[in-house]
C-alpha positions in Angstrom: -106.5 -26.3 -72.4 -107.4 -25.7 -68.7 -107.5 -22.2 -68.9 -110.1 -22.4 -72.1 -112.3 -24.3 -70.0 -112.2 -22.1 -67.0 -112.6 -19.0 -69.5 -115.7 -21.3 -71.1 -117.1 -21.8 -67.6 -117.3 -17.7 -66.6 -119.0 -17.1 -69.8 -121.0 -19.5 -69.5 -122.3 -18.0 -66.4 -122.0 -14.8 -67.2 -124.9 -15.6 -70.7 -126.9 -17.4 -67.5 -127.2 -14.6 -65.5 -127.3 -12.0 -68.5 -129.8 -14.1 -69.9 -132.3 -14.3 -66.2 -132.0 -10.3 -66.0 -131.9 -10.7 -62.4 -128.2 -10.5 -61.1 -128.1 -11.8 -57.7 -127.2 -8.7 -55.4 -125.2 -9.6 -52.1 -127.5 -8.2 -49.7 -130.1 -10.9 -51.1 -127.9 -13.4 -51.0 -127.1 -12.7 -47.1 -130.9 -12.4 -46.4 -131.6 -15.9 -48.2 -128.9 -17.7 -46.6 -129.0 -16.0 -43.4 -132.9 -16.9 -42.8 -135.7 -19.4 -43.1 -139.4 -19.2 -43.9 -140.9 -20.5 -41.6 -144.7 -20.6 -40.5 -146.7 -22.7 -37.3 -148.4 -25.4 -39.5 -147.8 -26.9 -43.0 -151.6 -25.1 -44.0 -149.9 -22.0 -43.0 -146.7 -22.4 -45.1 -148.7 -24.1 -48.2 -150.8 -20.7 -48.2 -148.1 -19.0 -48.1 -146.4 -20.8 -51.0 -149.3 -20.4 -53.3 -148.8 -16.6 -53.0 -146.4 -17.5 -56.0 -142.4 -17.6 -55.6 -140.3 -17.1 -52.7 -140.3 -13.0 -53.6 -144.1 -13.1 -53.8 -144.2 -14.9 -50.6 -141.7 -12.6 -48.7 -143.8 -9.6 -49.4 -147.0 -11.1 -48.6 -145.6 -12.4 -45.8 -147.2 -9.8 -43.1 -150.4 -10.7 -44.1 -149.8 -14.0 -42.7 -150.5 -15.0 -39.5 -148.3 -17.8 -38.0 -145.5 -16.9 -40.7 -142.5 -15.2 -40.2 -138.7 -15.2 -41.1 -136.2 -17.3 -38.7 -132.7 -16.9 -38.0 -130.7 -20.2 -39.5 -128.5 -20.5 -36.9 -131.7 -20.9 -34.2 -133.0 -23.9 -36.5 -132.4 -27.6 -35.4 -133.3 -31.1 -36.1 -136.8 -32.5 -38.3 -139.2 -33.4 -35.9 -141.7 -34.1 -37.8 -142.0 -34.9 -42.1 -144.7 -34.6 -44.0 -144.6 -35.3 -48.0 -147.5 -33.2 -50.1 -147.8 -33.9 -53.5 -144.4 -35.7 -53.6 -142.8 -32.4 -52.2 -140.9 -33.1 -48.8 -142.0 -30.6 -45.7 -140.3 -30.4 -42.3 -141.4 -29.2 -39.2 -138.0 -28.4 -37.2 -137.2 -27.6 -33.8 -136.4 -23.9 -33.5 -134.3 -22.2 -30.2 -136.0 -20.8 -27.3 -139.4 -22.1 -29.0 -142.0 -24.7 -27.9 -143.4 -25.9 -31.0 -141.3 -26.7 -34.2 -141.8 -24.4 -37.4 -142.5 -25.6 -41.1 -139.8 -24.5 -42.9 -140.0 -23.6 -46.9 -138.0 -25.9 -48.6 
């Protein structure tokens, strides 16, 4: 019984990603997890996000000014929250930086 179940759960995910064409590829993965979005002001970073979805947004993003990809590992604490149209923003501290970034949630 608890094999048919873990045999249920891989197809199962198998049919979801069959059925969203878009396999997730490992060097994506590392990219997404490995970095933020990040821009100097929540105007910037709503901008940005109207470009359409986080692909959209990555390739538009050097015609952004104030907008640019940070290393995770350099990202700290919310220093300041802001909540736009029930969405949750934060502006956190970033290493070696002044000013905090707004970060794509």
């Amino acid at each position: 019984m608890r094999m048919d179940c873990r045999i249920a759960g891989v197809a199962a995910l198998m049919i979801l990603v069959a059925a969203t064409g878009a396999p997730l590829k490992a060097e994506t993965l590392k990219a997404e997890t490995s970095s933020v979005l990040a821009c100097d002001t929540l105007v910037n970073l709503r901008v940005l996000m109207g470009s359409g979805d986080r692909a959209t947004a990555e390739a538009a993003l050097p015609g952004h000014p104030g907008c640019r990809r940070i290393q995770r590992d350099r990202i700290g604490t919310a220093e300041h929250r802001a909540m736009v149209g029930g969405a949750p923003f934060e502006c956190l501290t970033v290493t070696g930086e002044g000013l905090c970034a707004w970060v794509w949630p």
